[in-house]
ZAKEMI-474570 format. One record per residue (C-alpha): chain; z, x, y; residue number from 1. Coordinates in pm, whole numbers, plus 50000, padded with zeros to 5 digits. Last residue first. Example, Ala and Ser with C-alpha at 12.3 -4.5 7.8 and 13.67 -1.06 7.14 Angstrom:
2
cadena	zz	xx	yy	num
A	50714	51367	49894	2;
A	50780	51230	49550	1;
This chain:
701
cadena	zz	xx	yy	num
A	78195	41488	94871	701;
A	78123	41273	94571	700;
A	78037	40953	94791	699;
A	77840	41181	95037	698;
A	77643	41318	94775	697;
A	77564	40989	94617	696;
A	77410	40817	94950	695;
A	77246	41147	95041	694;
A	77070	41213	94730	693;
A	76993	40788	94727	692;
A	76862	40781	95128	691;
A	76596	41093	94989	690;
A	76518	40911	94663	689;
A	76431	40559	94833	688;
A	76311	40686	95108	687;
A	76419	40657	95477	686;
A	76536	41027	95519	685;
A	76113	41138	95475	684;
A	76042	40892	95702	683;
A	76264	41004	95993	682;
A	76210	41335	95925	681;
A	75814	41269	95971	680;
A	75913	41099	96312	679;
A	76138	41415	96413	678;
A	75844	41661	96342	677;
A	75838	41837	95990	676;
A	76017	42179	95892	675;
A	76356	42107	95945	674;
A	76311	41804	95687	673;
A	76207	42022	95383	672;
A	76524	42244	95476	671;
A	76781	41932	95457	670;
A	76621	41780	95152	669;
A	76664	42120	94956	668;
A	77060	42147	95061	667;
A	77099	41780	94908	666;
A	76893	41846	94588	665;
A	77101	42196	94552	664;
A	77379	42032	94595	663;
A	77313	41733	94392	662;
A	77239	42037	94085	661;
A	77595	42204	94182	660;
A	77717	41870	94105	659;
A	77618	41877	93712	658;
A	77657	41562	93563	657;
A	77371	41657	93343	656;
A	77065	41369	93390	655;
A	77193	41284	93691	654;
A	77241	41574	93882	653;
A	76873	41680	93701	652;
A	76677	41397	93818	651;
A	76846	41514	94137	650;
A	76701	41873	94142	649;
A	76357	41690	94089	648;
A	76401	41471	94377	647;
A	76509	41787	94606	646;
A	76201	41940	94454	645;
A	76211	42271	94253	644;
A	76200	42622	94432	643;
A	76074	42904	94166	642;
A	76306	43205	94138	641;
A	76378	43177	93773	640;
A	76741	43298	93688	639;
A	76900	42963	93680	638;
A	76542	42789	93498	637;
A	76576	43009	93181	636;
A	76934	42887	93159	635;
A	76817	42513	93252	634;
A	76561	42529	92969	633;
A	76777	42636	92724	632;
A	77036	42318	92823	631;
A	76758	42100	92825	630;
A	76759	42213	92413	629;
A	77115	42128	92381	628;
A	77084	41783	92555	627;
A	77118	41588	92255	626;
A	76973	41190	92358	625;
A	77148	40899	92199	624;
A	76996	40585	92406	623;
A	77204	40433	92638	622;
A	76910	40367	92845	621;
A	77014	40585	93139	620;
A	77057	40880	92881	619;
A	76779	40803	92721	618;
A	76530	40782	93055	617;
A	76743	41112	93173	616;
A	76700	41283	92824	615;
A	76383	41262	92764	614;
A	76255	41343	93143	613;
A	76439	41674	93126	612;
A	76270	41779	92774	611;
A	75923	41658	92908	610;
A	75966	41815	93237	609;
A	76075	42132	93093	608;
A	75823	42113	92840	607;
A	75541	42126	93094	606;
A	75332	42399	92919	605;
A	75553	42471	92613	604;
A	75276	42332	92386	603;
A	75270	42302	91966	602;
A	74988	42030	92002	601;
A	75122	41776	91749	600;
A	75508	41783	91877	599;
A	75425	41764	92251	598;
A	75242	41492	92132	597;
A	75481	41309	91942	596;
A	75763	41379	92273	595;
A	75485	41224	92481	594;
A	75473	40891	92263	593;
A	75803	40904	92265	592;
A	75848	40912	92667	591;
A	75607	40611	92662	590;
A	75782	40388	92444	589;
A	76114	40439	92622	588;
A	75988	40365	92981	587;
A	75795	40046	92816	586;
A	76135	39938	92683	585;
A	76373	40022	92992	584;
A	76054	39856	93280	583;
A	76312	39835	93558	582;
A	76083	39950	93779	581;
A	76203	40291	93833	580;
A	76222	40349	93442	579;
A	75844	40240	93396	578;
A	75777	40512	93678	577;
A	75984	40775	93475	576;
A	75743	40670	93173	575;
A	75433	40670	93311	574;
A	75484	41027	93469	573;
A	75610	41183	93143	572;
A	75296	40998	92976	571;
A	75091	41201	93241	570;
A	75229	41515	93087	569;
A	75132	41408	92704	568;
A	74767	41301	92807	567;
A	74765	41627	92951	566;
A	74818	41809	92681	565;
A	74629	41598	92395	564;
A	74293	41619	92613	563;
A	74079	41337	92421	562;
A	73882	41344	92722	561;
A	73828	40961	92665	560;
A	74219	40991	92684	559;
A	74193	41191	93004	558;
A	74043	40870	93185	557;
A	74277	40639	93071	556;
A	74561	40889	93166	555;
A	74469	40909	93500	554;
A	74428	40541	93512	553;
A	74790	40536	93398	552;
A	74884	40753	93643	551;
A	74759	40579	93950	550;
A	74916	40234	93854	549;
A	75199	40433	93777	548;
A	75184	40546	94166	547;
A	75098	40192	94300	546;
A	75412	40040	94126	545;
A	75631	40341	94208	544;
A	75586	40292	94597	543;
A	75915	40514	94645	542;
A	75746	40770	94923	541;
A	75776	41052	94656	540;
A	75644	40812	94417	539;
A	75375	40736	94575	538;
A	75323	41113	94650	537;
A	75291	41195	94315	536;
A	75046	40912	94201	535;
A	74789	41040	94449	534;
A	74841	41388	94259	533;
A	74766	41178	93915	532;
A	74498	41030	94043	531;
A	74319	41358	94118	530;
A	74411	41480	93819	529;
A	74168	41229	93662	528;
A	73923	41291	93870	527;
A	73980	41682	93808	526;
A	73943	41633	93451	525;
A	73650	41372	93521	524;
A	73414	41673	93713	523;
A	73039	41454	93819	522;
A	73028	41664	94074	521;
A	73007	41379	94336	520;
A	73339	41219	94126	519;
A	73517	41531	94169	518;
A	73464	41608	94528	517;
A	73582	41266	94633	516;
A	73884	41296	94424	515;
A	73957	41578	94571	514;
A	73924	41417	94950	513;
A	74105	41148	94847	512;
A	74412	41384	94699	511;
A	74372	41577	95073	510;
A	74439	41246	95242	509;
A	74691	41192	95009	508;
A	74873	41514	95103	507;
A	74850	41379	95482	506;
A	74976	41063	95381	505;
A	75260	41237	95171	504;
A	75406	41493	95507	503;
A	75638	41689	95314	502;
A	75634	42020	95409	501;
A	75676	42248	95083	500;
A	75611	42012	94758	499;
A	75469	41724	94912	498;
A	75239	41861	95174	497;
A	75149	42164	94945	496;
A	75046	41943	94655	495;
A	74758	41822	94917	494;
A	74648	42204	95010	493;
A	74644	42292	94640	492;
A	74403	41950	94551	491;
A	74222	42009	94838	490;
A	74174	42350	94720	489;
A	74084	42274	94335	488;
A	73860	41978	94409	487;
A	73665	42261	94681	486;
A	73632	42466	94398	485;
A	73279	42381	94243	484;
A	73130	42308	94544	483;
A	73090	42673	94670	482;
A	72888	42593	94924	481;
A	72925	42916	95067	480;
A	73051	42841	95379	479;
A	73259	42568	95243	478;
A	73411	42769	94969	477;
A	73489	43062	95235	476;
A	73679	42810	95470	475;
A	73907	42614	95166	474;
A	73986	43000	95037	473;
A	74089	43069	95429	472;
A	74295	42748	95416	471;
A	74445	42804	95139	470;
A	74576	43155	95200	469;
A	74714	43009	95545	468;
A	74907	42723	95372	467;
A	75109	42971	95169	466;
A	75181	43213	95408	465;
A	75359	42908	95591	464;
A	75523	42770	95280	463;
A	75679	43102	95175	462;
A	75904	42880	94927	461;
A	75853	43169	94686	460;
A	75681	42950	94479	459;
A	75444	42854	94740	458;
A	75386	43254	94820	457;
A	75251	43259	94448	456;
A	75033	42980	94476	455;
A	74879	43118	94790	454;
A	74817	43423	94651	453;
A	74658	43218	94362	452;
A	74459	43025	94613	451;
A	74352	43334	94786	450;
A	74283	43542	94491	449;
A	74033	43249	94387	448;
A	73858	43263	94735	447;
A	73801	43610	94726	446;
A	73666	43560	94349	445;
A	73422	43311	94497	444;
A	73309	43538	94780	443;
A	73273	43863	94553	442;
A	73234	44107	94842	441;
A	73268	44418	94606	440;
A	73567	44556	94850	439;
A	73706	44184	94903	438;
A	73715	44133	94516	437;
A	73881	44399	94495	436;
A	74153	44373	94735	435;
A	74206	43984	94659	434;
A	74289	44163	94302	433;
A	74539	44355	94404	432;
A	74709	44109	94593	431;
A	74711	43927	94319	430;
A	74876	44162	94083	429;
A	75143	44247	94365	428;
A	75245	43883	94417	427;
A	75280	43853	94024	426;
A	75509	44160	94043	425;
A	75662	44016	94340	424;
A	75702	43675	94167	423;
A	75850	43824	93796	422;
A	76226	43725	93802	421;
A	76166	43457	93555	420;
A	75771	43416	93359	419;
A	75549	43171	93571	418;
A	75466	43399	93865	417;
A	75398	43658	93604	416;
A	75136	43492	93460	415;
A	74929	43405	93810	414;
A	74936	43725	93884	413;
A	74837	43846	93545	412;
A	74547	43635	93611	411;
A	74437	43741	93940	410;
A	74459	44151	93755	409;
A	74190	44046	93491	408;
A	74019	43923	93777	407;
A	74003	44224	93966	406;
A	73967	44434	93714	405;
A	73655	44233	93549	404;
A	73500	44226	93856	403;
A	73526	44573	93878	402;
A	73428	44669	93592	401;
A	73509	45102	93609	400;
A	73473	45151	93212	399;
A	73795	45282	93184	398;
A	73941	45053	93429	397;
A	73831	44747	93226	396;
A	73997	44923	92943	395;
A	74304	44971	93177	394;
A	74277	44578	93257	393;
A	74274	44444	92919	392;
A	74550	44563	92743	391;
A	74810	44443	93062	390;
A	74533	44092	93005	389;
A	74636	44062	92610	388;
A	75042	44156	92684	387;
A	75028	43888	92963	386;
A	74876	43628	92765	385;
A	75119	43700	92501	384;
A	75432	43645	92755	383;
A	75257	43360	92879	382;
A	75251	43179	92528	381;
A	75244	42843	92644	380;
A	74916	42647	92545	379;
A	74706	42765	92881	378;
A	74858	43101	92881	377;
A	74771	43183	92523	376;
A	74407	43071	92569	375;
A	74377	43271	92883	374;
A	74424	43607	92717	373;
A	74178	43526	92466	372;
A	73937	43473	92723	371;
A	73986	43798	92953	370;
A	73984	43957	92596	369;
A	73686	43810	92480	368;
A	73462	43861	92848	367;
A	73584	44246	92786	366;
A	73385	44348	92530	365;
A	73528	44688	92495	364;
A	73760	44689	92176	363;
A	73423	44579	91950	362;
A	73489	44518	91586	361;
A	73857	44433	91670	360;
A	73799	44257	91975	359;
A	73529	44023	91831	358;
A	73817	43949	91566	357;
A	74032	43850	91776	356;
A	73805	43637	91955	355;
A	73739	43442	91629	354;
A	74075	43409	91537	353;
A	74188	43272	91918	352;
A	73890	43053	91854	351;
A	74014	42930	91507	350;
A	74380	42862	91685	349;
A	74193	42663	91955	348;
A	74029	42408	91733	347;
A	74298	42395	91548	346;
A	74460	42243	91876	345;
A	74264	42009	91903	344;
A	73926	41872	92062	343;
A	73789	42236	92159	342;
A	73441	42223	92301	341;
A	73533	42521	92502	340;
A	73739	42751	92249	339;
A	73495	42649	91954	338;
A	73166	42822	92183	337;
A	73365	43121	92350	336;
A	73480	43181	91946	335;
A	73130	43165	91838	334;
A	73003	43415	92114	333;
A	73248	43604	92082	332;
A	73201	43596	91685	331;
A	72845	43645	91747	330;
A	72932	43980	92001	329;
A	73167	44146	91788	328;
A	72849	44131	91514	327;
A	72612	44231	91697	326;
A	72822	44555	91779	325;
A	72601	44721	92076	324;
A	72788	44531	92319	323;
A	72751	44486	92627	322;
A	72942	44213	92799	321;
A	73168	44362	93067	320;
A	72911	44480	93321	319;
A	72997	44564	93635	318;
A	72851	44467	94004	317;
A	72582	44194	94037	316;
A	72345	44222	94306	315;
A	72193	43990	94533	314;
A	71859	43919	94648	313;
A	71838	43575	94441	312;
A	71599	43717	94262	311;
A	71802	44045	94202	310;
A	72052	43832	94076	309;
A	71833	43642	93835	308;
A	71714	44006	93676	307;
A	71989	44125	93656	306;
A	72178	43843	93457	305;
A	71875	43774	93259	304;
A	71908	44176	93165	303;
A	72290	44142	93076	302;
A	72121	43862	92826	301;
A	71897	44102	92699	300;
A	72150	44384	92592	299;
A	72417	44081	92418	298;
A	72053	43982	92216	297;
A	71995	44375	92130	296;
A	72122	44324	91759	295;
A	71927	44028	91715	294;
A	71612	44229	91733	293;
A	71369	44105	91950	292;
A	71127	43850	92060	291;
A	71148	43830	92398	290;
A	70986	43599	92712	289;
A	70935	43625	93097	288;
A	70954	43382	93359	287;
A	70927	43403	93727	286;
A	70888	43219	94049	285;
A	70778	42891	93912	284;
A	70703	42705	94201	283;
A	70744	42398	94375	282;
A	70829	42615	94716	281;
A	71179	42469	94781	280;
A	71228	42361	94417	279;
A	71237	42743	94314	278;
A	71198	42702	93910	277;
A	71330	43021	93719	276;
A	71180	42998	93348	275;
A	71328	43150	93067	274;
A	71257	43257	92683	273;
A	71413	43376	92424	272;
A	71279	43465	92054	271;
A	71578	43614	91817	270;
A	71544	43823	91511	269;
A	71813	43890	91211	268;
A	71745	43543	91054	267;
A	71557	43359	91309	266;
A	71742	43273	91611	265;
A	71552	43021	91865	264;
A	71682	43048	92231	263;
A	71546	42814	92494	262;
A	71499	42847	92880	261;
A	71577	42690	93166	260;
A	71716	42799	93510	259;
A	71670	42599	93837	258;
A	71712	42736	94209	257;
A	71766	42542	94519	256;
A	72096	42356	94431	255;
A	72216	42005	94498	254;
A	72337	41944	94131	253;
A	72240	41588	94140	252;
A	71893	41704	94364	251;
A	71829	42012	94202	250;
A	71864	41837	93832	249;
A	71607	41534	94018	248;
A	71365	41864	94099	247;
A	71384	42011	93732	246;
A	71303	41653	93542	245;
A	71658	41516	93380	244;
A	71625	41479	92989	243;
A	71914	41733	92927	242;
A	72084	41636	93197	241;
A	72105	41319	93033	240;
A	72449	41205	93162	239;
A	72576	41456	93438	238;
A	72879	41628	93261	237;
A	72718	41949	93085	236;
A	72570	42043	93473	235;
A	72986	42035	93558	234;
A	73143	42198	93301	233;
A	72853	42465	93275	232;
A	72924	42555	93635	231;
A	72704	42590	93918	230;
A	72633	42898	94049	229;
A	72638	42924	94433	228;
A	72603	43319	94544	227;
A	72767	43544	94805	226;
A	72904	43803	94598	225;
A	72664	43848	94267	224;
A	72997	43788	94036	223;
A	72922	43405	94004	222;
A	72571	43596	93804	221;
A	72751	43734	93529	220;
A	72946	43330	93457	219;
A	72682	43174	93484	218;
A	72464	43407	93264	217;
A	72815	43440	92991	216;
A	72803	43066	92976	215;
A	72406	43094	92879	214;
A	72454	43328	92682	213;
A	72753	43123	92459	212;
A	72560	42755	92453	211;
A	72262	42907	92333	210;
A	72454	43123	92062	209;
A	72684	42842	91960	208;
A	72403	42606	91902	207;
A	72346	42760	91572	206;
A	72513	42512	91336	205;
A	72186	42280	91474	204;
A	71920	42511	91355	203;
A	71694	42704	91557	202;
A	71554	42562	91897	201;
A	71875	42588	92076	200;
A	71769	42476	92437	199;
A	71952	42706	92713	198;
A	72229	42521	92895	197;
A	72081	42503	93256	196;
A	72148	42739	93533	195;
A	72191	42641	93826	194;
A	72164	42851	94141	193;
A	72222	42821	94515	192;
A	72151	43125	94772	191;
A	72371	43105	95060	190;
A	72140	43022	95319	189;
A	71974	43262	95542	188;
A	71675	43250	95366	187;
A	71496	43560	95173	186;
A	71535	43460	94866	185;
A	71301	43693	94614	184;
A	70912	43615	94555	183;
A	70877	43791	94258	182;
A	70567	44028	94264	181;
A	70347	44032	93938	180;
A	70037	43888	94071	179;
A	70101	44048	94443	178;
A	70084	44411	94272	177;
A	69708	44484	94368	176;
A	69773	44351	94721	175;
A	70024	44597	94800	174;
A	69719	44895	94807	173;
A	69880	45195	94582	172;
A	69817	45563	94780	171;
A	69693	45806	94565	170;
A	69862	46113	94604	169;
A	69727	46435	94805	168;
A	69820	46354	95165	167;
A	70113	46242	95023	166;
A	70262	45864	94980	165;
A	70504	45769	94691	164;
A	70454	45393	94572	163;
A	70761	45194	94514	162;
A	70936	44930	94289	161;
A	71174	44672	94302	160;
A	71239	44650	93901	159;
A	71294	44307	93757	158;
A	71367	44340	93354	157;
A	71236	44264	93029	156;
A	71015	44562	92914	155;
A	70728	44383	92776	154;
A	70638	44230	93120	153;
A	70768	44384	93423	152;
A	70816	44142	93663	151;
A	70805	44321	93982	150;
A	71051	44287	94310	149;
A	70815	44439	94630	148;
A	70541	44725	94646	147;
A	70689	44898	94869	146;
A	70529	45207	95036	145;
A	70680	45509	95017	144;
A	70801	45819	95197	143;
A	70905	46165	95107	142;
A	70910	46560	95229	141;
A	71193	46455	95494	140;
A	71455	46355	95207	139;
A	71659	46031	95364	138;
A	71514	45773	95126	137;
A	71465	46041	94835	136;
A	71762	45913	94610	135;
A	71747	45567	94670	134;
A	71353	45559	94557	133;
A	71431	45657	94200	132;
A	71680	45345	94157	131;
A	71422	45172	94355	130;
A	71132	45256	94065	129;
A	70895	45474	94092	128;
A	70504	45470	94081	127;
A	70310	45843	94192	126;
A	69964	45858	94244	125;
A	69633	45986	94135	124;
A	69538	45710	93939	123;
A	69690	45428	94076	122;
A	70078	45333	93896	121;
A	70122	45032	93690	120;
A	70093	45221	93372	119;
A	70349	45486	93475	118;
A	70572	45220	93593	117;
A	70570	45054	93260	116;
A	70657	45393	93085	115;
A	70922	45464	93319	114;
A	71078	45127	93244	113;
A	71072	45194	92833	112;
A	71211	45552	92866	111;
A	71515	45447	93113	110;
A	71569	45096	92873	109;
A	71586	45335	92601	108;
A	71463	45645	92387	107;
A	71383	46010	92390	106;
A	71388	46270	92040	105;
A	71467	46579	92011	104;
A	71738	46455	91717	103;
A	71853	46167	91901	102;
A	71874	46119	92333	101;
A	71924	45778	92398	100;
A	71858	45720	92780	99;
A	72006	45472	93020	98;
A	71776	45472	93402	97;
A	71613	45659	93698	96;
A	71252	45579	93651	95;
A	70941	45746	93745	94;
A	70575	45681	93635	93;
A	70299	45906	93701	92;
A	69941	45848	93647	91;
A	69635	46147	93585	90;
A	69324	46121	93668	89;
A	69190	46502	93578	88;
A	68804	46473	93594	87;
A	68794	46499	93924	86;
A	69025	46833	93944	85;
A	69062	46895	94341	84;
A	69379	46719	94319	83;
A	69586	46876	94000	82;
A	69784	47089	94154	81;
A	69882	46793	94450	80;
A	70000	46551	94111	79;
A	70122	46841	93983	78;
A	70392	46878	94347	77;
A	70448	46562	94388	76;
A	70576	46465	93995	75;
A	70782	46791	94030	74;
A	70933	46672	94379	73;
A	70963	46320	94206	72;
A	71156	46424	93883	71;
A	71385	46684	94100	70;
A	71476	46409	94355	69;
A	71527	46141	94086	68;
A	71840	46424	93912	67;
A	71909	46519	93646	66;
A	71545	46543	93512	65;
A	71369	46385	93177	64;
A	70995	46471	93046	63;
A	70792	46235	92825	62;
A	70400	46330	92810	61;
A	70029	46145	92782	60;
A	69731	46211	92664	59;
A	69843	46165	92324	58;
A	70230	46132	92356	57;
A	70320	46436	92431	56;
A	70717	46527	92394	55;
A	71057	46622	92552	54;
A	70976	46848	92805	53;
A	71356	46891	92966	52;
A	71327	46905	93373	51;
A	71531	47162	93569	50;
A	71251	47154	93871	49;
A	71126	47467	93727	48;
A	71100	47399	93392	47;
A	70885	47038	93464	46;
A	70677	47226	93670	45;
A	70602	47565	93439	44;
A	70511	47236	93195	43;
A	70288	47051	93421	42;
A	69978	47277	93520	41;
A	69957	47410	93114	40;
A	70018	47049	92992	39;
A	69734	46924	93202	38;
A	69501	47240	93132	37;
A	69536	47141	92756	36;
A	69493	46731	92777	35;
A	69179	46849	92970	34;
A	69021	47090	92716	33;
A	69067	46785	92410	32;
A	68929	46550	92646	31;
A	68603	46796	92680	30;
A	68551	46896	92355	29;
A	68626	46496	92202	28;
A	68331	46413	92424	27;
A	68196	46062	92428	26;
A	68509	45893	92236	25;
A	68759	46136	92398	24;
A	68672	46064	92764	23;
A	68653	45690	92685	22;
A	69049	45725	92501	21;
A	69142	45938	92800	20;
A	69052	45664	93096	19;
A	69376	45778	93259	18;
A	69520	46047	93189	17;
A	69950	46006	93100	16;
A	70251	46087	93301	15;
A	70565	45928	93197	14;
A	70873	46107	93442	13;
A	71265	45967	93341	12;
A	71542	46046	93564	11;
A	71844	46039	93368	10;
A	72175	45865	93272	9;
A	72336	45961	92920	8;
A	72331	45836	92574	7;
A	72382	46115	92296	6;
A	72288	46068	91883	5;
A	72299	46390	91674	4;
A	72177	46258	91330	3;
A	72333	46414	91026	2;
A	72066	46659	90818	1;
């Protein structure tokens, strides 16, 4: 006979007798008459109230309803039958959760919590859970007495639960349930939150699980709304975290709330534990452990999520990461692992592979395709990215993630802004997204919309609407404390005072106060690119000998990295300073170097800079250069609506002879200055660059 297997949402009643086993020990006649009056009493009920009996269990029963109202009115209604019967002590548990229904048969996370309830409930009352509770708030024939955020041992998860008052139901006394109660934030503050890499305690080629969950728990419980999570980047980057006692990790990280745990796979099994420390009460607030089937590991860590959200009083909205493929969710979980402890770029491809493959054994695990996606963007392939995330956001659709939408859609925003002819569309995408995230009050992902909105307007040359979006995204990071992308802003609000009103001290004021952020958090990428912004505006202002001093220990830095990329980029940098300074041989080494890279790591981030820079140092060396491959570049760059530099329009002039390039650097100079005071336009007509655009375009005019 084939197996019939359904999963649905129900209301899920456990009843059972309590002190049955006793009753049936000393008189089998007796237990034997009660267990048949109970079912008689509760059966009509359960049919009444549109219940389905699904099965005894001993003393007890399983029943499911459509609805919470219809469980609890029938729960009410035997539990008052059943009242003048002494010998009749009878629990209820009710629980509104997922249920697998198979061949007659009633399992799942809805059975499992209604069970626990049941057993937690007074004899003679009525235990439900806040899912249950939601549904009879504004009904006139219930009320209930909370019983607070339980740990529910066994089971895995947090439930806030209830007792159900009646004149004829048991009324549960608070104090009984204070040994299990979870002490959730209550503060004003926004709660803060790290959580630590989970221990691998099986063997070292399986430290891609521990290192996978616990990205995937950061990363669940960012999407709380106003929460502090610190990321894995960061905690991975203090030296000896892994040695650090829990209150000195609160103090680097300057959070409240510490996660640890440990994950040890064995074979098909898995044991997990986890521990959440609250360093403001020196307590231990809750832990739990599992030992489980590997196969339910992705259904366990969704739990963590829940169940360190709902400690933090917040609550997380969508879930991308189920999946019920163990398999899909190892090689996501490898391929997460490769793709962010990647030292090359094979190290990439075999992600890329691994995700893949996730997504073909499991099409809805959503975390791998918003990855995968991001991978082709970050080495070049935007067009790729963008056919991964258009994939990615109707199945986040279908299975209404929110989150998941919204920053599937950010993304595409940010894609299309970097493919020709595409800003409004990218415009649109972000918009979008800011929408979402501003209807699920995600605080961080309102702040990330912002910056990418304000990206966006930036390469419109929208300066104005540009600036505003950053300043709002700099305002909501600060009031939440959301340390982690405060580098990013300053960094966005700096490039915006060279790029679109150029005002450089003010943009290195900004750079400092990156590169302040960065080196508190510990973040050397961002240090690094710090440096390299300060560069920027030295040369800008025509101080090349403190801006390649600024590159090149950008670069030091991002060598220990061993980031190929950007070591590449910054060479660009090096070189054109060299070439300023009258440095021809190191200028020529450098750009070489770069071109090797570029070569190695198969890249088209920043080719156009590479590919321009080539040729000009060449060129200006007397170098043989072929200027073919600029010339694809400057095609693809004539129908792209992106504003360039004046300085970069006349690298350009004199890298191609082309005066329509000096008139574009000439006309660009003129609108930067309308937009700055008369002392700023002063300065900005006084530099080097800015008195050489004019100098040359009078002479050829």
């Amino acid at each position: 006979m084939v197996s019939t297997v359904k999963r649905q949402s129900a209301a899920v009643m456990f009843t059972d007798i309590a002190g049955y086993t006793s009753i049936m020990a000393s008189d089998e006649e007796k237990a034997l008459s009660l267990l048949k009056e109970k079912r008689k009493v509760l059966k009509p009920l359960i049919d009444k109230h549109d219940g389905i009996y699904v099965k005894g269990t001993g003393d007890g029963t399983l029943s499911y309803f459509d609805s919470a109202y219809k469980a609890s009115k029938c729960a009410k209604l035997f539990q008052e039958s059943i009242y003048d019967n002494k010998n009749m002590n009878v629990r209820v548990g009710i629980h509104v959760g997922d249920i697998v229904l198979d061949d007659g048969d009633v399992y799942g996370d809805g059975v499992n919590v209604a069970s626990r309830l049941e057993s937690m409930s007074p004899i003679g009352g009525i235990c439900v859970s806040n899912t249950v509770y939601d549904e009879l708030r504004n009904k006139k024939d219930f009320d209930g007495i909370g019983l607070g955020l339980q740990s529910l041992k066994g089971v895995g998860k947090l439930v806030e639960i209830l007792g159900l008052k009646g004149k004829k139901l048991q009324e549960p006394n608070p104090q009984d349930y204070l040994a299990n109660e979870i002490e959730i934030h209550k503060d004003d503050d926004v709660p803060s939150l790290a959580i630590i890499p989970l221990k691998n305690k099986g063997s070292h080629e399986d430290v891609f699980y521990a290192y996978g969950i616990s990205a995937d728990l950061i990363k669940d419980c960012s999407r709380a709304g106003s929460i502090r999570v610190e990321s894995l980047d960061r905690i991975e980057k203090i030296s000896g975290y892994e040695s650090l006692d829990i209150k000195s990790m609160a103090s680097t990280l300057s959070v409240r709330y510490i996660i640890t745990g440990t994950l040890w796979k064995m074979k098909d099994m898995f044991q997990l534990s986890i521990e959440l420390y609250d360093t403001k009460r020196s307590k231990v607030i809750w832990s739990d452990r599992w030992q489980e089937s590997w196969s339910n590991l992705s259904v366990i860590q969704n739990k963590l999520a829940d169940n360190i959200t709902k400690a933090m009083n917040k609550t997380i909205i969508g879930k991308s990461n189920v999946s019920s493929n163990s398999e899909a969710y190892e090689y996501y979980l490898r391929g997460t692992h490769k793709f962010w402890k990647r030292s090359t770029i094979e190290d990439s491809e075999i992600a890329q592979k691994m995700l893949i493959k996730a997504i073909e054994l499991d099409g809805n695990l959503i975390n791998a395709r918003i990855l995968l996606g991001w991978t082709y963007y970050l080495y070049g392939d935007i067009l790729k990215g963008i056919d991964i995330y258009e994939d990615t956001l109707e199945r986040a659709k279908d299975i209404e993630d929110k989150p998941s939408i919204a920053m599937t859609l950010r993304r595409l925003g940010i894609m299309y802004s970097d493919v020709e002819n595409d800003l409004l569309k990218g415009l649109d995408y972000v918009e979008q997204a800011l929408s979402i995230a501003e209807e699920i009050n995600d605080k961080i992902l309102i702040s990330l919309c912002l910056e990418s909105k304000g990206a966006v307007f930036s390469k419109q040359d929208l300066y104005l609407e540009s600036l505003e979006c950053l300043i709002r995204a700099l305002k909501i990071s600060e009031e939440i404390g959301h340390n982690n992308a405060l580098p990013q802003i300053y960094n966005n609000i700096g490039h915006h005072y060279i790029w679109s009103v150029p005002n450089y001290s003010k943009a290195v004021e900004y750079f400092i106060l990156m590169q302040n952020s960065a080196l508190k958090n510990q973040n050397h990428p961002l240090h690094a690119w710090s440096l390299c912004s300060i560069g920027m505006a030295q040369w800008c202002q025509g101080d090349y000998k403190e801006a390649l001093r600024h590159f090149e220990e950008a670069k030091h830095i991002v060598e220990n990295l061993g980031d190929k990329v950007v070591i590449a980029e910054l060479g660009i940098w090096i070189s054109l300073m060299h070439f300023e300074l009258g440095n021809v041989d190191k200028a020529r080494d450098e750009i070489e170097k770069s071109g090797k890279i570029f070569e190695t790591v198969a890249s088209q981030r920043n080719k156009f800079e590479f590919v321009a820079t080539n040729i000009f140092i060449r060129r200006e060396l007397g170098l043989d250069y072929e200027i073919k491959e600029l010339d694809q570049y400057l095609d693809a760059f004539s129908k792209d609506k992106r504003i360039l530099h004046c300085n970069d329009w006349f690298y350009l002039y004199i890298t191609t002879d082309n005066i329509d390039f000096l008139d574009s650097a000439y006309k660009r100079l003129y609108e930067l200055s309308e937009r700055v005071d008369s002392k700023l336009r002063d300065k900005l007509f006084n530099y080097p660059l800015s008195r050489r655009i004019v100098e040359e375009w009078e002479k050829v005019k």
